[in-house]
C-alpha positions as CSV (number, residue, x, y, z in Angstrom):
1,X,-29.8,-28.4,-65.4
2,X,-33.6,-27.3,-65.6
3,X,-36.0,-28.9,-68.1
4,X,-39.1,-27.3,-69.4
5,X,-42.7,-29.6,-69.3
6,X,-43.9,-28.5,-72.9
7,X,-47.3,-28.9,-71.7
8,X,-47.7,-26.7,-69.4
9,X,-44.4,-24.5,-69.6
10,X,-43.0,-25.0,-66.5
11,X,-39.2,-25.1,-65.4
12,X,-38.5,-28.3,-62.8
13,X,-35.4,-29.6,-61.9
14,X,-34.1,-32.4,-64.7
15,X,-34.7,-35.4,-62.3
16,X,-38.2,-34.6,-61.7
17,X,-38.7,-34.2,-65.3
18,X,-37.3,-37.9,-65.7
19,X,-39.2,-38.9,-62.3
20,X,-41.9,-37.8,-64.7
21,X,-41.1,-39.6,-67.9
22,X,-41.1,-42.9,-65.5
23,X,-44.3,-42.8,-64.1
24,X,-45.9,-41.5,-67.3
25,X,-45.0,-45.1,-68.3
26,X,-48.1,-46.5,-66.0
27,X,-50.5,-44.8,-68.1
28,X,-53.7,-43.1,-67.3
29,X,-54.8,-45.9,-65.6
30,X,-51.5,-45.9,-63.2
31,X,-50.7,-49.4,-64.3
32,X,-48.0,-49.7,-61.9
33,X,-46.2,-53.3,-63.6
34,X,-45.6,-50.9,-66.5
35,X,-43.5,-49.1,-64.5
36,X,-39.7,-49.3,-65.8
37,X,-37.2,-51.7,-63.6
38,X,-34.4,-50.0,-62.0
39,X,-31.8,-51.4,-64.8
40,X,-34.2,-49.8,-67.3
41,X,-33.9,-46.4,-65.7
42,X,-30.5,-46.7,-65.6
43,X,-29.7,-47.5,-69.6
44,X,-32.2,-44.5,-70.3
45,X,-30.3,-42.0,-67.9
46,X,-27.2,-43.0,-69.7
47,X,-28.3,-42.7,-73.0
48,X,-30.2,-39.3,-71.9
49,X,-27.0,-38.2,-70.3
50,X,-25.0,-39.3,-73.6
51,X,-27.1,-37.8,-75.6
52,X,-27.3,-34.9,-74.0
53,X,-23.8,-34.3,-74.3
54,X,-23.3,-35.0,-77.5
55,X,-25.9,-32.4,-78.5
56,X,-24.3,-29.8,-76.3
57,X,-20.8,-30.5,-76.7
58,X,-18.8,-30.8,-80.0
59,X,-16.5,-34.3,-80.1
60,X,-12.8,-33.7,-81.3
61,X,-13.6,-35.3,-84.6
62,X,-16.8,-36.1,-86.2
63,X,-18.3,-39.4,-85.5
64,X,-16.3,-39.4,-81.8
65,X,-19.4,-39.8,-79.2
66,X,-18.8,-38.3,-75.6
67,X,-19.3,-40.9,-72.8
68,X,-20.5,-40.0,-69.5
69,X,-19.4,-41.9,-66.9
70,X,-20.9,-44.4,-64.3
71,X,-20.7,-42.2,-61.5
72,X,-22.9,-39.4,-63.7
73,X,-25.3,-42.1,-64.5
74,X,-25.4,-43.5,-60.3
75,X,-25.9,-39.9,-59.3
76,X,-28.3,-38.8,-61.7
77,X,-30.9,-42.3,-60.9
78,X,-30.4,-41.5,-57.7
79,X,-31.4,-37.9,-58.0
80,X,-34.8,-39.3,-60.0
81,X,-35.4,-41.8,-57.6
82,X,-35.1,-39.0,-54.8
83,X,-38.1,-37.3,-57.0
84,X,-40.4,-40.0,-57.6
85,X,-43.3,-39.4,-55.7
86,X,-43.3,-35.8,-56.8
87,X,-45.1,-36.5,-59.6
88,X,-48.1,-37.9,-58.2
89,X,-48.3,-35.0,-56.3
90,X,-48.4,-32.5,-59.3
91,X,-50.5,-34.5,-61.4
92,X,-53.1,-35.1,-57.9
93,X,-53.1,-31.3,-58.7
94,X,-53.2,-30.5,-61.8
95,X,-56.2,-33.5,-62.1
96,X,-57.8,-31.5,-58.8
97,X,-58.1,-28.4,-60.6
98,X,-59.6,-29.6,-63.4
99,X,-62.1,-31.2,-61.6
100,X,-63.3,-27.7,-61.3
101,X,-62.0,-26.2,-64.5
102,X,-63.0,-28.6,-66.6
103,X,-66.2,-27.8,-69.2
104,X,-67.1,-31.2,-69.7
105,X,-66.2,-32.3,-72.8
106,X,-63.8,-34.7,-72.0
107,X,-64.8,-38.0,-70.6
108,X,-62.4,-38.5,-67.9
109,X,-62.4,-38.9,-64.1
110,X,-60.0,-36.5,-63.1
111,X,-61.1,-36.8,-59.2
112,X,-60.6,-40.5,-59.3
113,X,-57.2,-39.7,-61.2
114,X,-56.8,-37.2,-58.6
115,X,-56.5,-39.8,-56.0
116,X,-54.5,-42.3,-57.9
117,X,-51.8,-39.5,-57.9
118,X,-52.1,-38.2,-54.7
119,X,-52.2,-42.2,-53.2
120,X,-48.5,-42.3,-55.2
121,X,-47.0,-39.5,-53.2
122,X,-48.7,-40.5,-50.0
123,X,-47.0,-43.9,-50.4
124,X,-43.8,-42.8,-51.3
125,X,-43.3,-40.0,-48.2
126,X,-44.5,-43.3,-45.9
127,X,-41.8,-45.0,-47.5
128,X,-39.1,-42.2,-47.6
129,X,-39.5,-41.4,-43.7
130,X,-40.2,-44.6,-42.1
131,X,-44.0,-44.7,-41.6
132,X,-44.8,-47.5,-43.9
133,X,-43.0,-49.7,-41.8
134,X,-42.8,-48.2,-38.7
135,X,-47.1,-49.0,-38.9
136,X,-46.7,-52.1,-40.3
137,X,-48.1,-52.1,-43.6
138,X,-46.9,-53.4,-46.8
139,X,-44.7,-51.7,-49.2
140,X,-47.4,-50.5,-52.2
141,X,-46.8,-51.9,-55.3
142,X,-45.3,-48.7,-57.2
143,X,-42.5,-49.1,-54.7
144,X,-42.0,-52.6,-54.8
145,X,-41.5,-51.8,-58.6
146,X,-39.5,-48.7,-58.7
147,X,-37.3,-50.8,-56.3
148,X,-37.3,-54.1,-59.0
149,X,-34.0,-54.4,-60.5
């Protein structure tokens, strides 16, 4: 299933639109304890999933609720934790550009913001293929979050 970002009218693929919704949860200020613990993730996706369902599908009789099962649920995190860093690489962007585009009349430090984002997807590609630990360092603490139960 594609999902369209309202802001800026974009098709993505539904995990990175949920990817999304996570780390939106950190704020502006990438808060990274605000971050949602992997059980929280996975009650959302099931209710998102459930809900999703129900709005798309008719149950048999009214008031019947389609469940989705555990497997959807497992596969779906899964897929959204596959996306994570993705995110921080968009909005690293989208924050780049309008360090350029930007007329001035918003307060905001969108090349500082720039790097918070791009630092999120740095640290998750060093986490996804090896290199964090491979040099040594220590797991960022986005990733020790996303990984909290």
């Amino acid at each position: 299933m594609l999902t369209s970002c309202s802001r800026h009218s974009t098709y993505c693929p539904q995990a990175f639109d949920l990817a999304n919704h996570f780390s939106e949860w950190t704020g502006f200020d990438c808060d990274y304890n605000l971050l949602p613990t992997a059980s929280t993730r996975r009650e959302f996706i099931r209710e998102y999933l459930r809900n999703y369902r129900n709005a798309t599908k008719q149950p048999s009789t009214e008031g019947d609720q389609l469940e989705v099962s555990e497997e959807e649920v497992s596969r779906l995190l899964s897929e959204v934790d596959s996306y994570r860093g993705f995110p921080g690489f968009y909005w690293g962007l989208c924050a780049v550009i309008q360090t350029h585009a930007s007329t001035g009349s918003i307060d905001f430090d969108y090349a500082g913001y720039a790097e918070l984002r791009f630092a999120e997807y740095r640290a998750w590609r060093e986490e996804e293929d090896g290199t964090r630990a491979a040099n040594g360092k220590d797991i960022p603490l986005r990733e020790v979050k996303w990984a909290t139960a």
